[in-house]
Backbone and ligand atoms as CSV (ligand in chain L), in Angstrom:
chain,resi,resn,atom,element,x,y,z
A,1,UNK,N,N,20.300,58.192,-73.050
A,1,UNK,CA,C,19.438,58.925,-72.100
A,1,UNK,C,C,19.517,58.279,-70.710
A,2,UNK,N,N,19.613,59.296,-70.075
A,2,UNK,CA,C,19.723,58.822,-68.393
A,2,UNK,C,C,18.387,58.412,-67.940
A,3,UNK,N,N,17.967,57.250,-67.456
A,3,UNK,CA,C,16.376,56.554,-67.202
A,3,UNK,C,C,16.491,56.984,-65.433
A,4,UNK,N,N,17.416,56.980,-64.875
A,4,UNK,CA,C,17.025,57.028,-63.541
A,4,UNK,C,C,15.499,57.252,-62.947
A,5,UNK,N,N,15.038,58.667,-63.364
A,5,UNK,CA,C,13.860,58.820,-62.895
A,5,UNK,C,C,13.009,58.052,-63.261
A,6,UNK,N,N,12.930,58.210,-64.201
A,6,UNK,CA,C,11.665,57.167,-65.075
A,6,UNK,C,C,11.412,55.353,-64.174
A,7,UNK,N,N,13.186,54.825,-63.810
A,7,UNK,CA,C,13.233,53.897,-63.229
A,7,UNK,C,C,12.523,54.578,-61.191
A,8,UNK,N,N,12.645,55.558,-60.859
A,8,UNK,CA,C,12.403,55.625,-59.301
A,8,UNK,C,C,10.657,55.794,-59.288
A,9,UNK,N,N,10.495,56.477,-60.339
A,9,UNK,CA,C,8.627,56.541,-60.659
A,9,UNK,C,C,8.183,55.095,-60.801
A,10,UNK,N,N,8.729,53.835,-61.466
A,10,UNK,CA,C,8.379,52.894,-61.485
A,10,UNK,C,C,8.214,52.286,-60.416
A,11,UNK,N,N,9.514,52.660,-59.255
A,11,UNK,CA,C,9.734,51.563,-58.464
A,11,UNK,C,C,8.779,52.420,-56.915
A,12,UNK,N,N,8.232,53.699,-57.334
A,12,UNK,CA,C,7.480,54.203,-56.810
A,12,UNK,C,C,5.833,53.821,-56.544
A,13,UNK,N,N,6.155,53.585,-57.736
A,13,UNK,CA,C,4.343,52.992,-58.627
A,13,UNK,C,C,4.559,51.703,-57.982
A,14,UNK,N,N,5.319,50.888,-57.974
A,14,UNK,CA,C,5.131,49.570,-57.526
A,14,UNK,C,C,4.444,49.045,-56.370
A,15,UNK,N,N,4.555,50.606,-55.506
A,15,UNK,CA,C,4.375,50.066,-54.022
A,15,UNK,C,C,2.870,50.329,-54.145
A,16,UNK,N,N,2.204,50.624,-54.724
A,16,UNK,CA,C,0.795,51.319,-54.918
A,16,UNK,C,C,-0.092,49.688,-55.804
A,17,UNK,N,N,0.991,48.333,-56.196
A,17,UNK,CA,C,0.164,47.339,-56.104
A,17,UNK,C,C,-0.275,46.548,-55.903
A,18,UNK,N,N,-1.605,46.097,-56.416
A,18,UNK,CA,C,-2.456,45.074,-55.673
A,18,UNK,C,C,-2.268,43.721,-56.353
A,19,UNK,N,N,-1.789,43.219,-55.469
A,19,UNK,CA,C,-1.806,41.952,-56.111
A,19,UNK,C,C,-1.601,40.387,-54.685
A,20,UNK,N,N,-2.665,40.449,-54.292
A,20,UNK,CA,C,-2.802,39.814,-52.989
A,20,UNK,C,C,-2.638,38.008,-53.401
A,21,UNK,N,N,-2.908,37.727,-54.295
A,21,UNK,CA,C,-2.734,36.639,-55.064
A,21,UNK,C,C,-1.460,35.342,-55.441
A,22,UNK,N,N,-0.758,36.247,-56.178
A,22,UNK,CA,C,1.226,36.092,-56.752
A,22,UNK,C,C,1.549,36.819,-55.817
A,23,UNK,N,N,1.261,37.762,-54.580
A,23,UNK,CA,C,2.487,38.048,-54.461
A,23,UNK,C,C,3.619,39.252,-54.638
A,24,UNK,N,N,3.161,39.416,-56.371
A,24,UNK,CA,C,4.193,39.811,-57.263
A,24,UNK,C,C,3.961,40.966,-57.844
A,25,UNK,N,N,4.563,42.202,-56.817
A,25,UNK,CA,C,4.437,43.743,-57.451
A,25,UNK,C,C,5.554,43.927,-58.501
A,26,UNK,N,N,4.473,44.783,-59.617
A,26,UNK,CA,C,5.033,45.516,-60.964
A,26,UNK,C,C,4.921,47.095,-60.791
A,27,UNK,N,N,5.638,47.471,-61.018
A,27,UNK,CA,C,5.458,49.207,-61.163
A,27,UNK,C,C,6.028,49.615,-62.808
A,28,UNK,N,N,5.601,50.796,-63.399
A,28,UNK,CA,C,5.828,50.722,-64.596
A,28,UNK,C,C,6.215,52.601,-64.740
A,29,UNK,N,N,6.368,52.769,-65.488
A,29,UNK,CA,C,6.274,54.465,-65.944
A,29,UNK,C,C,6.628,54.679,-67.281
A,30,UNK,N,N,5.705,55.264,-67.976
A,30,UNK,CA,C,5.913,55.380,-69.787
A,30,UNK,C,C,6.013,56.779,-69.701
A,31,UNK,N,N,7.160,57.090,-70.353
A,31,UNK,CA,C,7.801,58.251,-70.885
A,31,UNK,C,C,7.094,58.681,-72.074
A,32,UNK,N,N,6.715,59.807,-72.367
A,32,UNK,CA,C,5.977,60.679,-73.341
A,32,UNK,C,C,6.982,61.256,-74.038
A,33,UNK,N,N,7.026,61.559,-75.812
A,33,UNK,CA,C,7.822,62.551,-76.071
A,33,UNK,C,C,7.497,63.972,-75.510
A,34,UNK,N,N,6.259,64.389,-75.196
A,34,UNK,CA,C,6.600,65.817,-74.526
A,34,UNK,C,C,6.924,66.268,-73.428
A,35,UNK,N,N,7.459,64.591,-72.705
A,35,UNK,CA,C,8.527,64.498,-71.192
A,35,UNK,C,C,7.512,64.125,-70.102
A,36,UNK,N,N,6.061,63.867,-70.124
A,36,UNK,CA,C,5.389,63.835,-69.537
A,36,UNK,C,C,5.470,62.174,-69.065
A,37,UNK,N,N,5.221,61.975,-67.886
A,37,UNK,CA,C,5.361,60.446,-67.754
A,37,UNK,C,C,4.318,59.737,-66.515
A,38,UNK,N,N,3.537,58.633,-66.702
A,38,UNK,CA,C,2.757,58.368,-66.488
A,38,UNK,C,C,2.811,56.818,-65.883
A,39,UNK,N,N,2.152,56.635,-64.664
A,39,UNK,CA,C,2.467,55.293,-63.906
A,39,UNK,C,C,1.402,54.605,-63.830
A,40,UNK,N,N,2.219,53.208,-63.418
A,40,UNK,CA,C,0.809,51.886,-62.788
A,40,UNK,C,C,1.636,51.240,-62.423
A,41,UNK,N,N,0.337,50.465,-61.964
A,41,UNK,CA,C,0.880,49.014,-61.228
A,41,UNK,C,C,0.397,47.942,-61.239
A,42,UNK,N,N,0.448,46.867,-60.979
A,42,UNK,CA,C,-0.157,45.432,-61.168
A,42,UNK,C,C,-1.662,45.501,-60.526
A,43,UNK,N,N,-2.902,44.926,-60.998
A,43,UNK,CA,C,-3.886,44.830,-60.029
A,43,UNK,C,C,-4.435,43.663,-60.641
A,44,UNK,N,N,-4.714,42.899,-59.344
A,44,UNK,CA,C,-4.977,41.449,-59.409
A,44,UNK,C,C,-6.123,41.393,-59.193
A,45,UNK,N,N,-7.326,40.187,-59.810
A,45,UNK,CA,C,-8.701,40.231,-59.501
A,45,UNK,C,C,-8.359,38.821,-58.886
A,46,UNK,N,N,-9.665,38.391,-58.050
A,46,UNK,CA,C,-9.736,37.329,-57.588
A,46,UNK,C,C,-10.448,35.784,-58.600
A,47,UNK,N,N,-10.750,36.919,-59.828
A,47,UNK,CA,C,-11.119,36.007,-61.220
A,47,UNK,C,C,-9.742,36.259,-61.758
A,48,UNK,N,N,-9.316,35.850,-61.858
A,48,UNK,CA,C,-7.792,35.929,-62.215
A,48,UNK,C,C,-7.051,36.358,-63.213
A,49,UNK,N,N,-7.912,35.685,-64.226
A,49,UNK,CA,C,-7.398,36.189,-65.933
A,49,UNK,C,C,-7.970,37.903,-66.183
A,50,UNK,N,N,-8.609,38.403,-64.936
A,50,UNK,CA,C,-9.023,39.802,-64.885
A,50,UNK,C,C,-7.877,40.868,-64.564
A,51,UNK,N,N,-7.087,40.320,-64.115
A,51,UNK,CA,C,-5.743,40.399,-63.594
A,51,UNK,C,C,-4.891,41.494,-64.603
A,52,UNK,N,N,-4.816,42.961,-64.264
A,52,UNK,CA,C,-3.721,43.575,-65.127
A,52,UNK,C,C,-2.321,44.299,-65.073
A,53,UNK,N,N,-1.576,44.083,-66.083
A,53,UNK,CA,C,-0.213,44.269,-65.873
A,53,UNK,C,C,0.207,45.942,-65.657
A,54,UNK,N,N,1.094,46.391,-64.824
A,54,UNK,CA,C,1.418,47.522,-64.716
A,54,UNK,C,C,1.815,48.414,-66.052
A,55,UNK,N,N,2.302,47.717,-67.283
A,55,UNK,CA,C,2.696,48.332,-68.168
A,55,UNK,C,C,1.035,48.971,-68.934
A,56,UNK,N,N,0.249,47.727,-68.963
A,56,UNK,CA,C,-1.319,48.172,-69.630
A,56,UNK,C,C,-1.867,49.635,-68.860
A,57,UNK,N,N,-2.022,49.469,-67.148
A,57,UNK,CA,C,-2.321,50.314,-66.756
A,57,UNK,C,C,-1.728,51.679,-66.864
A,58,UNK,N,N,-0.336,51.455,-66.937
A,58,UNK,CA,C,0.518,52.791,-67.109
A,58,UNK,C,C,0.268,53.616,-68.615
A,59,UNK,N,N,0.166,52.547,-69.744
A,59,UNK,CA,C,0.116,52.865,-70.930
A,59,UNK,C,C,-1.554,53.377,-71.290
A,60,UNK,N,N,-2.388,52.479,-70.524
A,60,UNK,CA,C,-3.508,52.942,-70.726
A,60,UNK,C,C,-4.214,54.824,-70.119
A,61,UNK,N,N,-3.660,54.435,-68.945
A,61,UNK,CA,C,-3.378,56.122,-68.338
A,61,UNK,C,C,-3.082,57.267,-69.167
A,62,UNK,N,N,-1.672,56.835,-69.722
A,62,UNK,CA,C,-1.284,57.929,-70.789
A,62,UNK,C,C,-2.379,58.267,-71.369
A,63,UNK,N,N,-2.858,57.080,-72.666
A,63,UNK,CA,C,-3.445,57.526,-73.705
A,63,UNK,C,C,-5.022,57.885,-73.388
A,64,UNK,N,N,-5.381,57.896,-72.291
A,64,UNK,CA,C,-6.931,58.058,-71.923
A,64,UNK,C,C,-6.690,59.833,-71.602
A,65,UNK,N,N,-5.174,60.410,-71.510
A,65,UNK,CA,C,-5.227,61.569,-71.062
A,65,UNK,C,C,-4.768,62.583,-72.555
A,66,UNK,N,N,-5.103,61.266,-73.509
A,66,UNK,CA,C,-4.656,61.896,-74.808
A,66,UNK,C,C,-3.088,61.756,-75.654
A,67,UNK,N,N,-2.293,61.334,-74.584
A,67,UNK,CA,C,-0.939,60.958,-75.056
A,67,UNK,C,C,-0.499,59.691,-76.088
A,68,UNK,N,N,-0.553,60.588,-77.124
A,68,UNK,CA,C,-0.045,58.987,-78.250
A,68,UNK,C,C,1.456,59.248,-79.003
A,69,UNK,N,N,2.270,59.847,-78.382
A,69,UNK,CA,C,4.017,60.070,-78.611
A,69,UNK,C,C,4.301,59.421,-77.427
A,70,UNK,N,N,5.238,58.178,-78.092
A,70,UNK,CA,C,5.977,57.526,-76.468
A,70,UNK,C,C,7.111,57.418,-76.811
A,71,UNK,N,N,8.217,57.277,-75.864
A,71,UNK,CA,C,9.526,57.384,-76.140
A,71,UNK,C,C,10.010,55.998,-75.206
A,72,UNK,N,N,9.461,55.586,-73.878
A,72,UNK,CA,C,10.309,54.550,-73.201
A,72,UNK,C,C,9.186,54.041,-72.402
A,73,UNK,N,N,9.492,52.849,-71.556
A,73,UNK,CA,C,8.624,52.410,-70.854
A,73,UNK,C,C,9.489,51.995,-69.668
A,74,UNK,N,N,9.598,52.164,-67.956
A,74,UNK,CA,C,10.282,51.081,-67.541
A,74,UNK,C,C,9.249,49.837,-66.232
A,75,UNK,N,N,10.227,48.952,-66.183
A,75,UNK,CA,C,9.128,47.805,-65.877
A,75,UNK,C,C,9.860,47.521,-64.570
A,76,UNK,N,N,9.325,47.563,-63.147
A,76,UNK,CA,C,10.396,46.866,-62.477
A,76,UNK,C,C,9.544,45.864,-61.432
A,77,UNK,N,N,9.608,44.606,-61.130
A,77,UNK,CA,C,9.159,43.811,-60.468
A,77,UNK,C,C,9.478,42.829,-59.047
A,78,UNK,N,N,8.919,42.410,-58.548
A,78,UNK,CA,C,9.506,41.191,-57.418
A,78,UNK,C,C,8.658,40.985,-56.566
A,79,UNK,N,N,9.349,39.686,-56.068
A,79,UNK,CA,C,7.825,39.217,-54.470
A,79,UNK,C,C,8.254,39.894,-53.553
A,80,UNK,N,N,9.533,40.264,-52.923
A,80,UNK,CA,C,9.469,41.108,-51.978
A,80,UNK,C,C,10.181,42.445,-52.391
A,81,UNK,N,N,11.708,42.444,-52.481
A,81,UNK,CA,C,12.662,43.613,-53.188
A,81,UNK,C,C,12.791,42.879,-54.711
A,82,UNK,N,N,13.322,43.812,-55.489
A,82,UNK,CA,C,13.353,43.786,-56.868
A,82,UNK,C,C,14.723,42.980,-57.040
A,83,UNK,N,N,14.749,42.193,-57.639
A,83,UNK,CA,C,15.600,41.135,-57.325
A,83,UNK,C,C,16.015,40.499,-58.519
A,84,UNK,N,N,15.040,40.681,-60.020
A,84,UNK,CA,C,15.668,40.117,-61.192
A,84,UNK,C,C,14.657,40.863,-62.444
A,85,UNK,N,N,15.317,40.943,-63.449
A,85,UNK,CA,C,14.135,41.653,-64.709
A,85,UNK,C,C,13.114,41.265,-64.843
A,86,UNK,N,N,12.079,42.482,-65.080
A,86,UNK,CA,C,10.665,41.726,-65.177
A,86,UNK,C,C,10.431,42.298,-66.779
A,87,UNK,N,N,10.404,41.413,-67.070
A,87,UNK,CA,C,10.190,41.215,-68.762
A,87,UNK,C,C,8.652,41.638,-69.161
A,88,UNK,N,N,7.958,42.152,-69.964
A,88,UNK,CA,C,6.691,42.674,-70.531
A,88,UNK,C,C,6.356,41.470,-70.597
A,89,UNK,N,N,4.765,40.957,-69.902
A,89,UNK,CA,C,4.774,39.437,-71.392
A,89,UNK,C,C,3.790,39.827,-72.295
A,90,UNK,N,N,4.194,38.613,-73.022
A,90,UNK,CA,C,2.996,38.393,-74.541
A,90,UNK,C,C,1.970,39.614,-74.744
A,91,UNK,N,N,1.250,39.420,-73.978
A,91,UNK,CA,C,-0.057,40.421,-73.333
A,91,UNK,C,C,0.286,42.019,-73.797
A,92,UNK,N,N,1.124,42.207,-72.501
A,92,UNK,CA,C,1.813,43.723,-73.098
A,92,UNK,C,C,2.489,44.398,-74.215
A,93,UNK,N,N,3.347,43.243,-74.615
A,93,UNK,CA,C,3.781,43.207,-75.739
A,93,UNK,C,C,2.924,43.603,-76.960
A,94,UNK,N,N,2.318,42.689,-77.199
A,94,UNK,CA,C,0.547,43.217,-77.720
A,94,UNK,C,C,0.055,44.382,-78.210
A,95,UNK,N,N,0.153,44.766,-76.431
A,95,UNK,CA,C,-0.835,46.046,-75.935
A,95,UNK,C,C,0.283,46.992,-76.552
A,96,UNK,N,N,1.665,47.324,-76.184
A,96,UNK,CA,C,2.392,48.132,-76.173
A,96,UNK,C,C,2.196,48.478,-77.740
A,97,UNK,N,N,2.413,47.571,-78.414
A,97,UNK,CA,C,2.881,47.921,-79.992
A,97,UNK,C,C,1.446,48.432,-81.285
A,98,UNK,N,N,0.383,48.571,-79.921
A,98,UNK,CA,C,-0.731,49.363,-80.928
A,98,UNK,C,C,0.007,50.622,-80.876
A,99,UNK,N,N,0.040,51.100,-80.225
A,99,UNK,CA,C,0.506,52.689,-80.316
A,99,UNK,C,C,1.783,53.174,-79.719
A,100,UNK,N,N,2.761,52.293,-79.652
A,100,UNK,CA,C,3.929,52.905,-79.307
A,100,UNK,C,C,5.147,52.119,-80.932
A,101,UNK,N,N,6.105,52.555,-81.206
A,101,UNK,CA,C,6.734,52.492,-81.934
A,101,UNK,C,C,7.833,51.096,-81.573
A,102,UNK,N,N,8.220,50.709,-82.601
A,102,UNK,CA,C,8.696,49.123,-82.299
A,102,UNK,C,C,10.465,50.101,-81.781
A,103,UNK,N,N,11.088,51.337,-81.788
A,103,UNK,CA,C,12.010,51.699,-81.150
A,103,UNK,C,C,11.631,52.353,-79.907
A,104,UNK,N,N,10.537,51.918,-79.368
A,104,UNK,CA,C,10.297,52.228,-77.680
A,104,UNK,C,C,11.445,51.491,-76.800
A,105,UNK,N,N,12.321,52.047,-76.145
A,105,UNK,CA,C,12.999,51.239,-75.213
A,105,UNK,C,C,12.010,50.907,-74.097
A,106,UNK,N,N,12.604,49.747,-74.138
A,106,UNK,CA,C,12.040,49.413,-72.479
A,106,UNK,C,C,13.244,49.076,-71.503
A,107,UNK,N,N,12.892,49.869,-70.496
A,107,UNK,CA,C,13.954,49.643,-69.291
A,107,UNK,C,C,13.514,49.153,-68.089
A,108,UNK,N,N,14.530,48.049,-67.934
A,108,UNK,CA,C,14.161,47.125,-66.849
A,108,UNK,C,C,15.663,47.131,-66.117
A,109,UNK,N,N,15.159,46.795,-64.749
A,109,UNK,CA,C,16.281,47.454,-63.454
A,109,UNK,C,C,15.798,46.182,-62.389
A,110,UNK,N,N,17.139,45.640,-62.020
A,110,UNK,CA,C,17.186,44.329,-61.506
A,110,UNK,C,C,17.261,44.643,-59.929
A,111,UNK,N,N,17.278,45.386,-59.536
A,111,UNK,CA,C,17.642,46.205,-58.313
A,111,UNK,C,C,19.431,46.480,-57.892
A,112,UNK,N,N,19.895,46.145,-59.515
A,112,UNK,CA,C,21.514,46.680,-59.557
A,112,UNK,C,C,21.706,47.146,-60.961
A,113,UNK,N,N,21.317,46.780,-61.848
A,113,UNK,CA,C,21.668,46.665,-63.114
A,113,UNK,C,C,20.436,47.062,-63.825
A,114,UNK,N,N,20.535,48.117,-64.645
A,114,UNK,CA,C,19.237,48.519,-66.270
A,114,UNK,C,C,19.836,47.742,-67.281
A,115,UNK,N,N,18.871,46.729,-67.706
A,115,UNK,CA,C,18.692,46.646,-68.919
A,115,UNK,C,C,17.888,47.243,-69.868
A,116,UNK,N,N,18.994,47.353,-70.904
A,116,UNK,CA,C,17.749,47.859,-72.414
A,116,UNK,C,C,17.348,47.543,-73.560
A,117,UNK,N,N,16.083,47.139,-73.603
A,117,UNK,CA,C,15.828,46.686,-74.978
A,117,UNK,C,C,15.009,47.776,-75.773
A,118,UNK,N,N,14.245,46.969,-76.709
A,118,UNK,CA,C,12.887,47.901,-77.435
A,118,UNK,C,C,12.192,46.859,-77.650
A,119,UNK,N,N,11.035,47.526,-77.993
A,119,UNK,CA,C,9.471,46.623,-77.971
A,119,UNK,C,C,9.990,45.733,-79.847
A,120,UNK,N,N,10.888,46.575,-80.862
A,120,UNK,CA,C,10.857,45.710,-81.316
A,120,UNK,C,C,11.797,44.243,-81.362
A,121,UNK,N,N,12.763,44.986,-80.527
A,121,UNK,CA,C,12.999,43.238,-80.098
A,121,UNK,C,C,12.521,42.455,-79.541
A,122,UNK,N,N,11.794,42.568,-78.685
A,122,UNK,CA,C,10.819,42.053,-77.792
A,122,UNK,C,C,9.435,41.394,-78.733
A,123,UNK,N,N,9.415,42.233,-79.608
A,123,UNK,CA,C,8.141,41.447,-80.585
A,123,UNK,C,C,8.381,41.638,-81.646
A,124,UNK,N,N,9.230,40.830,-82.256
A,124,UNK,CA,C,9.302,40.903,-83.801
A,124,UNK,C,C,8.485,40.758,-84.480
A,125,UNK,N,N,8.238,40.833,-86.178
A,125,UNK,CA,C,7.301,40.423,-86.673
A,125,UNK,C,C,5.958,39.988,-85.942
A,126,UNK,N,N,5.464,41.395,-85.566
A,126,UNK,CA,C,4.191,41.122,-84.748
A,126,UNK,C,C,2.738,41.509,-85.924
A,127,UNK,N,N,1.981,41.166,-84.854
A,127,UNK,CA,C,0.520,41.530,-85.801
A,127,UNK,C,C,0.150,42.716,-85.674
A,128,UNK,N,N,0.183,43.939,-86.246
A,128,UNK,CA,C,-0.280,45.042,-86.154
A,128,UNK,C,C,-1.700,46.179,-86.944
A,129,UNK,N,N,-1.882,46.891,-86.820
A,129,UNK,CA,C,-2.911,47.720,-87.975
A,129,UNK,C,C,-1.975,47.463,-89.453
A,130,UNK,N,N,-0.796,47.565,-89.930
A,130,UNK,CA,C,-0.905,47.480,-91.387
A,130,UNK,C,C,-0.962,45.891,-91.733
A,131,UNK,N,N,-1.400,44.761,-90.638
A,131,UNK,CA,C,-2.003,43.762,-91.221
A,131,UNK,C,C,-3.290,43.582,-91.564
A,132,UNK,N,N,-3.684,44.629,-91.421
A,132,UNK,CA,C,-5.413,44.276,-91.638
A,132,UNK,C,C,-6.169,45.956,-92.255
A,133,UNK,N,N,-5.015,46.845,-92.362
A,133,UNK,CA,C,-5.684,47.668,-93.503
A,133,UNK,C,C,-5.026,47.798,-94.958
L,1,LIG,N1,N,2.841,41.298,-64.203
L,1,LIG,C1,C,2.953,42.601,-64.603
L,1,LIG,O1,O,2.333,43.501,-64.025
L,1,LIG,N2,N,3.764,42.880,-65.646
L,1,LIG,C2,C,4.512,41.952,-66.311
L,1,LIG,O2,O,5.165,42.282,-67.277
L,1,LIG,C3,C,4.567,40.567,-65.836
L,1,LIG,C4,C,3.508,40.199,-64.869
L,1,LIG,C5,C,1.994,40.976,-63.055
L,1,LIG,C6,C,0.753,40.193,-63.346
L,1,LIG,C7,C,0.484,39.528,-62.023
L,1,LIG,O3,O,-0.240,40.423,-61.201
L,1,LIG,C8,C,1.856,39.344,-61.408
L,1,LIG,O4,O,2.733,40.200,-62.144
L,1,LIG,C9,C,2.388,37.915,-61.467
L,1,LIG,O5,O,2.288,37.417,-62.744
């Protein structure tokens, strides 16, 4: 699948964040299976650990509008131009794999180059709902 767009919505979303702190804008855009796709961006609190990642906000967006079919996510980051992969962390990782499928690609764009993974490489053997029902 061709990500282009999905990658220009991200790098669209990026400019829309706050993060007066790091520095360090994220833009994100999660792809829906019914093609619908949905953005964020980094927003930084001045309590810090309040602080959330563009992928949460993007993902959280979706599903507050009812969307629980996901197909991709892409992530693109930097302090000034986009300059190297910005990897999901821990956190998102997390977040992502309540309700998206461990074959979610995630696409990340260096400001030359997409990389592609999936959330389940990214989190193997994670903790999920069939650990605790
Ligand atoms: N950040 C994201 O938005 N997504 C990531 O995957 C990595 C980190 C944000 C959090 C913080 O606002 C800034 O990047 C620097 O860590």
């Amino acid at each position: 699948m061709d990500y282009e767009n999905l990658i220009n919505l991200a790098i669209k979303a990026r400019e829309s964040s706050y993060s007066p702190y790091s520095g360090f804008s994220v833009g994100a855009s999660v792809l829906c299976k019914n093609g619908k796709i949905y953005t964020g961006c980094n927003i930084e609190s001045s309590a810090y650990s309040e602080t959330i990642c563009a992928e949460r906000v993007a993902l959280s967006k979706a599903i507050s509008e009812g969307e629980r079919d996901f197909v991709a996510i892409a992530v693109v980051g930097g302090k000034d131009s986009i300059t190297s992969f910005t990897y999901p962390c821990g956190a998102c990782r997390q977040f992502l794999s309540e309700l998206c499928p461990q074959e979610l690609e995630i696409v990340l764009f260096n400001g030359n180059y997409i990389e592609k993974t999936t959330l389940g490489e990214l989190l193997p053997k994670s903790f999920n709902r069939s650990s605790i029902v």
